[in-house]
C-alpha positions in Angstrom: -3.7 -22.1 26.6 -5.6 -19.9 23.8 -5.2 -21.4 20.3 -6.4 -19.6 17.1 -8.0 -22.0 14.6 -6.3 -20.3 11.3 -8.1 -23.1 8.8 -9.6 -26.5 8.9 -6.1 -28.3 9.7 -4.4 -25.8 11.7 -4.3 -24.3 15.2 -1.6 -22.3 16.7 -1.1 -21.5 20.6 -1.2 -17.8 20.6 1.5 -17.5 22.5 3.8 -19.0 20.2 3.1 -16.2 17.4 5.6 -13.4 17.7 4.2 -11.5 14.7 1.5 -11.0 12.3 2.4 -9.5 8.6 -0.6 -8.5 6.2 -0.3 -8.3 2.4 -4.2 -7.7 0.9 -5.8 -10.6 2.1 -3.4 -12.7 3.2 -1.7 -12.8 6.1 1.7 -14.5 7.0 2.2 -16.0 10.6 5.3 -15.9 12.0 6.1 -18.2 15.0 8.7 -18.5 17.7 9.5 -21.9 16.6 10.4 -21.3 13.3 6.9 -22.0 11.7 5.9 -20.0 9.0 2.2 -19.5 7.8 0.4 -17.8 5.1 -3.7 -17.8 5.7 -6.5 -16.3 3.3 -7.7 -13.8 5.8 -6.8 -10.4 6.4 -4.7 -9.3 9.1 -7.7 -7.2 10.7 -9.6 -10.6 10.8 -6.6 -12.7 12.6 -6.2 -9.2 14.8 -10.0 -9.4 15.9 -9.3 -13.6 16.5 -6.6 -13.5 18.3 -8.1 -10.7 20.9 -5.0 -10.5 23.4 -3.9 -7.6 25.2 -0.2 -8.8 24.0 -0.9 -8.2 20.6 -0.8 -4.6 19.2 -0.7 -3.3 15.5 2.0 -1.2 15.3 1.7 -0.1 11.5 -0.7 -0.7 8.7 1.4 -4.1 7.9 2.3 -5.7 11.5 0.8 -6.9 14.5 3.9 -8.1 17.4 3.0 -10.0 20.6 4.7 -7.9 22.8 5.6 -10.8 25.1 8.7 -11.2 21.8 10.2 -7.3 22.5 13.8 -7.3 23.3 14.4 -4.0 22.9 13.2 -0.5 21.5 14.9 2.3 19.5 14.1 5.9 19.1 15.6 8.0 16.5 14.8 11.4 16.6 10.3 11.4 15.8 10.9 7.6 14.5 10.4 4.3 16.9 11.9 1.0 15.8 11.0 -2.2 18.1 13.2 -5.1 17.8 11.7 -8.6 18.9 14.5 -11.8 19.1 15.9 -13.3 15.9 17.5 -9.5 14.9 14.0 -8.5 13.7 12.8 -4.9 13.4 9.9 -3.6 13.0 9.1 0.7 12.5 5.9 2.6 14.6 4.2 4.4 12.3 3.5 7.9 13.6 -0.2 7.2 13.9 0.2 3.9 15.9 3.1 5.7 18.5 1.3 6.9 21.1 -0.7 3.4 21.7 2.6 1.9 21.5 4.2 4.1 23.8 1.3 3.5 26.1 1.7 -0.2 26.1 5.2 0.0 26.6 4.7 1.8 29.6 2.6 -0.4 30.7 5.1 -3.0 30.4 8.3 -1.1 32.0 9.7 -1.3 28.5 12.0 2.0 27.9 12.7 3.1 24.2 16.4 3.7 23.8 17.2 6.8 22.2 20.1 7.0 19.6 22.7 9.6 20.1 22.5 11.6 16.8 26.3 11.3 15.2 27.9 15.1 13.7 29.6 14.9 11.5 32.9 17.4 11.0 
């Protein structure tokens, strides 16, 4: 199994990490047993450690291992993913078209929302 050494003390089994969240130059790590990690690097640095095909950025703040998707939303130009746990997570427009790439990829179909009139 890959591991990504995140500091000194720590490895994590890549597989394990359903999402990545930058702020500046930190980075939380969010895993699917609960763990929660904040490093000192920047999410383009874990991104480039990490190096898996099941990883993709999917805005300027997120990186989701794709292996986590339970579902996908489209709204009109807008894409929401949705990985287990209720979370939810937007495309950015510039990011889309990779996504929808990957997606494909992985038989995953976007649902689309029935706009709602109203009267």
């Amino acid at each position: 199994m890959k591991t990504i050494i995140v500091n000194r003390t720590v490895e994590i089994q890549v597989h394990e990490i359903m999402y990545l969240k930058g702020e500046g130059n930190y980075t939380h790590i969010f895993c699917s047993n609960g763990e929660k990690l904040i490093v000192s690097r920047t999410l383009k640095i874990l991104e480039e450690r990490i190096d898996d095909p099941s990883f993709i950025r999917i805005n300027n703040n997120h990186v989701i291992n794709l292996a986590f998707i339970v579902s996908c939303k489209k709204e009109g130009r807008k894409l929401s993913v949705f990985l287990g746990n209720d979370l939810n997570f937007d495309v950015s427009r510039r990011k889309t078209s990779t996504f929808r790439k990957e997606l494909k990829i992985r038989h995953i179909k976007p649902i689309k929302e029935k706009s709602s009139s109203a009267n």
